[in-house]
VEXMARZA-587493 format. One line per 3 residues: their letters; for each residue y, z, x of C-alpha. Coordinates in steps of 0.02 Angstrom, whole numbers. Example, Ala and Ser with C-alpha at 12.3 -4.5 7.8 and 13.67 -1.06 7.14 Angstrom:
<sites>
AS) -225 390 615  -53 357 684
</sites>
This chain:
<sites>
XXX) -44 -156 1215  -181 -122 1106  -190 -71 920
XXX) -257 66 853  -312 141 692  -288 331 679
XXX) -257 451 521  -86 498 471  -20 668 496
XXX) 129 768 420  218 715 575  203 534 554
XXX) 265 552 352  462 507 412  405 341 527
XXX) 283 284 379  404 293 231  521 210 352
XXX) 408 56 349  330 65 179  533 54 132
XXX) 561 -94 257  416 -177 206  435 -157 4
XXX) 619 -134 -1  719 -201 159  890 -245 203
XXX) 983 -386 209  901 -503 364  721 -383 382
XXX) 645 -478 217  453 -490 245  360 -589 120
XXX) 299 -419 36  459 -376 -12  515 -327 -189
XXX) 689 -285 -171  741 -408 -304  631 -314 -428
XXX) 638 -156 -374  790 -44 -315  792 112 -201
XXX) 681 184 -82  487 147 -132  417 306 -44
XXX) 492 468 38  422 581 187  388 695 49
XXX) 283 578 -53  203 528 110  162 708 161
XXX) 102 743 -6  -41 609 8  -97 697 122
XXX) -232 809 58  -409 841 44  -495 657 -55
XXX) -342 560 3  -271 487 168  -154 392 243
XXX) -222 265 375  -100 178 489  -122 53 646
XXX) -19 94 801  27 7 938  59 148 1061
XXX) 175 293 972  243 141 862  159 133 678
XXX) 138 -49 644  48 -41 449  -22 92 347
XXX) -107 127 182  -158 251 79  -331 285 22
XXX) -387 418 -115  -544 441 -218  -576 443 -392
XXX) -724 559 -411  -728 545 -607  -787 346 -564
XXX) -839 345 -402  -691 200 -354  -560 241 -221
XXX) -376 184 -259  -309 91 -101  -110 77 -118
XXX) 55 77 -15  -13 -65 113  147 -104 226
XXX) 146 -210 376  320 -187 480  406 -332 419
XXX) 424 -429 613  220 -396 633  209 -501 468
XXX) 90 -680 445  8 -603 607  -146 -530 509
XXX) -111 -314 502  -98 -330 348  -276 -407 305
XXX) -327 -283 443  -253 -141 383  -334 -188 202
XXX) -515 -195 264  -505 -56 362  -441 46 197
XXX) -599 -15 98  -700 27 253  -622 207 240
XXX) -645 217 63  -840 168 71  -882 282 214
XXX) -748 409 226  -757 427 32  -913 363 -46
XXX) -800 252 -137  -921 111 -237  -766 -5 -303
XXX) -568 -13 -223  -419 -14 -371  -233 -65 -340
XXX) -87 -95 -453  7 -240 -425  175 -286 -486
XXX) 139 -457 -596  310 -536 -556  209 -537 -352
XXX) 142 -701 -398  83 -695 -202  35 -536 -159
XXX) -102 -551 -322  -150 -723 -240  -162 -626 -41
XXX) -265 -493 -145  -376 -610 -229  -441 -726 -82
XXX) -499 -542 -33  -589 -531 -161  -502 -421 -279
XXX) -515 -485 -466  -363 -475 -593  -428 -329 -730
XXX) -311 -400 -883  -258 -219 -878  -65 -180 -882
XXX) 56 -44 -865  255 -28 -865  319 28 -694
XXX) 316 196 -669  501 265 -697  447 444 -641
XXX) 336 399 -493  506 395 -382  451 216 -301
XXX) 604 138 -359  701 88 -498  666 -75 -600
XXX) 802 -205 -596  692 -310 -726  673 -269 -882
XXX) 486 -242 -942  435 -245 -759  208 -231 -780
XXX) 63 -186 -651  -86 -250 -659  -247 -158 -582
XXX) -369 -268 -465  -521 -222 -433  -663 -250 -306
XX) -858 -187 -279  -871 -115 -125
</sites>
């Protein structure tokens, strides 16, 4: 069956914190190679928090294979800078090492340059993710040097390391 790229709805918000939480934070036996559940505890995203992305400047893009939702990411400009913040990129942990997730990555900078006007793409990336930073640099993100503590009141978790940092990439579009 074929895959498909659609927008998110309000009606997709349970299904895609689902797998944002499977993909960031997942059970015993589901580990991906995104996962942060040594870092991190609890759930990294909510239906609410999905549903709430969902508003004018910001979308939620996921890939399908029929009525199952197989990736997603979120997309939102920044019109103060003209950059569009690309974030929450989960691949369902059994599609993994099969390439959705570089898909599901271009087609959030395509989004953000057409869809959005967006002239760069940010992302904060937890430092400890020695390889995620390395899967986001061979696409041509570069490190910024700039760091931040986790965000304790975001409700993406709970850090089980002390002094846990992200660091924003960046990338022309």
């Amino acid at each position: 069956m074929e895959i498909a790229l659609r927008l998110a709805t309000a009606d997709d918000a349970e299904a895609i914190a689902g797998l944002v939480n499977r993909a960031y934070r997942p059970g015993a036996g589901l580990r991906g190679w995104t996962h942060e559940a040594e870092l991190v505890a609890g759930a990294r995203a909510s239906g609410d928090m999905v549903r709430a992305l969902l508003r004018p400047g910001s979308a939620v893009l996921v890939l399908c294979r029929g009525a199952s939702i197989l990736a997603c990411v979120h997309v939102e400009a920044n019109p103060l800078d003209g950059a569009a913040y690309i974030g929450m990129l989960a691949t369902e942990p059994a599609e993994q090492a099969g390439g959705l997730g570089k898909r599901m990555l271009a087609c959030a900078e395509r989004y953000a340059a057409d869809e959005l006007g967006a002239r760069a793409f940010r992302m904060s990336v937890l430092v400890a993710r020695a390889e995620l930073l390395a899967f986001y640099v061979r696409r041509g993100y570069v490190r910024s040097g700039r760091l931040e503590g986790f965000p304790d009141d975001a409700g993406a978790g709970v850090p089980r390391v002390p002094g846990l940092q992200l660091e924003t990439l960046v990338k022309e579009a």
